[in-house]
C-alpha positions as CSV (number, residue, x, y, z in Angstrom):
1,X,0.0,0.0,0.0
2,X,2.7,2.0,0.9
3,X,4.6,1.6,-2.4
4,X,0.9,2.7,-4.4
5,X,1.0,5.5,-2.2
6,X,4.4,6.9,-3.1
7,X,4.1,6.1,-6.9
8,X,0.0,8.1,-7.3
9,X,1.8,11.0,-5.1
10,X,5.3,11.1,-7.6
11,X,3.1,10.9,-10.5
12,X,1.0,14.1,-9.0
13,X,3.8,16.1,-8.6
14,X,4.8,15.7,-12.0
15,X,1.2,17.1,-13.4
16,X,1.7,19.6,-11.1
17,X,5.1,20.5,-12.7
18,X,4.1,20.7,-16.1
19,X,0.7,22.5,-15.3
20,X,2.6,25.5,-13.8
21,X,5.6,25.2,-16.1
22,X,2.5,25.7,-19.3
23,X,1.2,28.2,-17.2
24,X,4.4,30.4,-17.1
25,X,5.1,30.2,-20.3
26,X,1.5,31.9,-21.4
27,X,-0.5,28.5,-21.5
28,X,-2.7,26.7,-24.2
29,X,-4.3,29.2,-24.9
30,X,-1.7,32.0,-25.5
31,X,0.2,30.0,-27.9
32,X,-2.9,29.3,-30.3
33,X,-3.4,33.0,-30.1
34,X,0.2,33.6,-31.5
35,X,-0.1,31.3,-34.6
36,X,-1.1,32.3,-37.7
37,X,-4.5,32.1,-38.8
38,X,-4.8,29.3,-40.7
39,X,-8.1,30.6,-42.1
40,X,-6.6,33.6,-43.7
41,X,-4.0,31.7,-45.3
42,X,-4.8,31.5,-49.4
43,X,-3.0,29.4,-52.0
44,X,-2.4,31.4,-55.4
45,X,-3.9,29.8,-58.4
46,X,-0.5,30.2,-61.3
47,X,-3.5,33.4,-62.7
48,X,-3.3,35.0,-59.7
49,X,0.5,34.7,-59.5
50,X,1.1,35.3,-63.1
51,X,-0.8,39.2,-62.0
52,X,1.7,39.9,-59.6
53,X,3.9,42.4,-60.1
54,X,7.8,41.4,-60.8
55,X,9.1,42.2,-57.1
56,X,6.2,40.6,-55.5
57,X,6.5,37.2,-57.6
58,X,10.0,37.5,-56.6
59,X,9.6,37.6,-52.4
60,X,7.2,34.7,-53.2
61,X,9.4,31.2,-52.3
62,X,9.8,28.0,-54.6
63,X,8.5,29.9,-57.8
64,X,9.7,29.0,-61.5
65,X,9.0,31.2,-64.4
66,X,8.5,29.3,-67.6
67,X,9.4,31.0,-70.9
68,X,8.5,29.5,-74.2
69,X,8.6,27.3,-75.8
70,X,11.4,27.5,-78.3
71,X,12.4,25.6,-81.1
72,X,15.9,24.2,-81.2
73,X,17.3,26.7,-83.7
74,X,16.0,29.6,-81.2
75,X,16.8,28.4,-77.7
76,X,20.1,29.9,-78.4
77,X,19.5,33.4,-79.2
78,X,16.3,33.0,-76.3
79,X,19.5,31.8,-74.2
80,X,21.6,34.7,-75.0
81,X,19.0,37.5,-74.4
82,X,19.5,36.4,-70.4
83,X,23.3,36.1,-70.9
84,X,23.2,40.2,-69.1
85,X,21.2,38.7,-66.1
86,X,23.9,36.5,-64.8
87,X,21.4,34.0,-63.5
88,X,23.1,30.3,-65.2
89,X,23.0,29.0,-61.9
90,X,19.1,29.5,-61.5
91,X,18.3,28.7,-65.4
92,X,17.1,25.1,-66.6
93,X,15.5,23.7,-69.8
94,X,12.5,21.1,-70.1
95,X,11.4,19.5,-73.5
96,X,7.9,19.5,-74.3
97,X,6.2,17.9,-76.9
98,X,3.2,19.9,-78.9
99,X,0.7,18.8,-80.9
100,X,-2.0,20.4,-83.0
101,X,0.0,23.8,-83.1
102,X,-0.3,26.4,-85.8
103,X,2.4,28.4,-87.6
104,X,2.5,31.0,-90.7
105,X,3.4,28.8,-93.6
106,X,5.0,29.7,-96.7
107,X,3.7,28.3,-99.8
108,X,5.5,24.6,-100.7
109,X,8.6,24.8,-102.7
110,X,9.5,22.4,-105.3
111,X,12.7,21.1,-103.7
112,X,14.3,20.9,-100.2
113,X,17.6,23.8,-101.4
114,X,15.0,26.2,-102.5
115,X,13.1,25.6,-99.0
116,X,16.7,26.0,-97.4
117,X,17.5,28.9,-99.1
118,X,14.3,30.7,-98.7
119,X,14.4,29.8,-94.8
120,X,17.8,31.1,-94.7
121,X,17.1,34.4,-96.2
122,X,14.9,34.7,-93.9
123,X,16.8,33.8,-90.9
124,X,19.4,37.0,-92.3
125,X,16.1,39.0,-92.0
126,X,15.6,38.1,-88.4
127,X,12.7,36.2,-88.7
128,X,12.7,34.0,-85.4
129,X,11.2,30.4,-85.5
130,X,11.9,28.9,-88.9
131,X,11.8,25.3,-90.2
132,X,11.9,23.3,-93.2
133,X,8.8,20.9,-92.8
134,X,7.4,18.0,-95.6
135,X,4.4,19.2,-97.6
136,X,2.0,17.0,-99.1
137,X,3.5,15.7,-103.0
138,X,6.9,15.4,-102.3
139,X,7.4,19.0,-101.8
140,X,8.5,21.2,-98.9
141,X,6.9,24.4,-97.1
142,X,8.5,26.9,-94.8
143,X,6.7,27.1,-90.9
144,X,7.3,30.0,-89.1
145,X,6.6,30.3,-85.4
146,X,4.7,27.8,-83.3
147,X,0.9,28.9,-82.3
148,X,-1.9,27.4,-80.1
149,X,-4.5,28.5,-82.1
150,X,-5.3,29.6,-85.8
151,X,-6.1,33.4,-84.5
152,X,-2.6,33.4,-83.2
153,X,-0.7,32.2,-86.7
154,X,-3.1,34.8,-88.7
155,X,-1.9,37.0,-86.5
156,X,1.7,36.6,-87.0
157,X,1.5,36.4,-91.0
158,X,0.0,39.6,-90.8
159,X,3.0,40.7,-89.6
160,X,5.3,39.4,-91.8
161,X,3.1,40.9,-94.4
162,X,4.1,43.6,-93.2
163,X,7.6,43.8,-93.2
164,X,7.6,42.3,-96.4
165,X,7.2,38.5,-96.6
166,X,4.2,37.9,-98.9
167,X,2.3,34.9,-99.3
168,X,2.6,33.5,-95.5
169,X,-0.8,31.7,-94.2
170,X,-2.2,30.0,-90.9
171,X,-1.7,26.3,-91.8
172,X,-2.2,23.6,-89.0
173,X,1.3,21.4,-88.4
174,X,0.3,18.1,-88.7
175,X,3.1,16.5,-86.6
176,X,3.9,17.0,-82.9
177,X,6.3,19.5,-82.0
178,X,9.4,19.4,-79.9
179,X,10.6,22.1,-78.3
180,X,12.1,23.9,-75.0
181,X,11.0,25.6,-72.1
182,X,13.9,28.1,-70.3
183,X,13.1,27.8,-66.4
184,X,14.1,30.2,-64.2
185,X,13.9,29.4,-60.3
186,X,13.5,31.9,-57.7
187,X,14.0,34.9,-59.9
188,X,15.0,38.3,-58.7
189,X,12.5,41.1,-59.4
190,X,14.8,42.3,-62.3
191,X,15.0,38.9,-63.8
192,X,11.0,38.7,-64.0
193,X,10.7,41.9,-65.0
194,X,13.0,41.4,-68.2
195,X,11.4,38.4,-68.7
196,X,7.8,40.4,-69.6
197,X,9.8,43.0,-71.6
198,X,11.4,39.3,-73.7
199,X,7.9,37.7,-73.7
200,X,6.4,41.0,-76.5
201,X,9.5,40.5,-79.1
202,X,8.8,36.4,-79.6
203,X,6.0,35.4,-80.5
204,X,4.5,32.3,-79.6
205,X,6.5,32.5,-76.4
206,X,4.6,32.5,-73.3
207,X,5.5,33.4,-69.8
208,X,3.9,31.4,-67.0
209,X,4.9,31.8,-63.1
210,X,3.6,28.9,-60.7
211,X,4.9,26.7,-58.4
212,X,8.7,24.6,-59.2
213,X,8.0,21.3,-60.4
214,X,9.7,18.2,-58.1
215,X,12.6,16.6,-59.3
């Protein structure tokens, strides 16, 4: 009896203890007063990031800007624009595959040289985006850009009216795409702000802000 005793008195002692010890330090109830309110936290959908201004997107943690895509023969120059930035250390690439995209075609040439030629005159005129594709009967037409939607390829071919380049037309590609995405992680303000300048002087590039993909 005497050893019950001892242990139910040892073991009220110890609640005792830690009831006084909670109570110093501000109790229960204090420390659920000092925590953030769970019900005012809200998680930004990538539209609602995409709207914030450069230096706010940049105090945000774990963010990734995509900018893109490009095609192979552009990723360098797209590259090169962010050369000034200094940020190699926060830049990766991801391929991505497209599929029902639009471009501003050039009508088909009779013979791959005279596709390559054309493509590369207009490479010297600084047309971004060009490729040799296969054209139905053996010949071969000139895409320029990469587009989501018909609207978007009219657009463009307007353009190049424009400066000059007659004849170019919205034409669906009928074979997948693949191309690059330039991800920046954790950009400075600068870096996003750069970016948006970038995004108006290539089309079919887009710039989307969200959340960093896992590895």
């Amino acid at each position: 009896m005497r050893t019950v005793f001892v242990l139910l008195l040892l073991a009220n002692l110890t609640l005792f203890g830690y009831t006084r010890l909670d109570v110093g330090a501000g109790g229960e109830a204090v420390r659920l007063a000092e925590q953030i309110q769970p019900d005012r936290i809200k998680l930004l959908t990538p539209q609602e990031v995409a709207a914030l201004g450069p230096a706010k997107v940049a105090a945000l943690a774990d963010v990734c800007v995509e900018w893109g895509p490009f095609s192979d023969a552009d990723r360098g120059r797209a590259l090169a624009e962010l050369e000034p930035l200094a940020i190699g250390k926060l830049t990766t690439q991801r391929r991505v595959d497209a599929a029902g995209t639009w471009a501003a075609m050039l009508s088909p040439f009779a013979n791959r040289p005279a596709a390559d030629r054309r493509a590369s005159e207009l490479r010297q005129q600084n047309v971004r985006d060009v490729s040799v594709i296969d054209a139905p009967g053996g010949r071969y037409a000139i895409a320029i850009g990469v587009f989501r939607s018909e609207d978007a390829a009219n657009a463009h071919a307007a353009d190049l009216s424009r400066q000059g380049i007659a004849s170019a037309a919205a034409a669906q590609r009928t074979q997948s795409v693949t191309q690059s995405l330039i991800v920046v992680r954790d950009p400075p303000a600068n870096v996003v702000a750069r970016l948006r300048e970038l995004q108006g002087t290539w089309p079919g590039a887009e710039l989307k802000v969200g959340t960093c993909e896992r590895a």
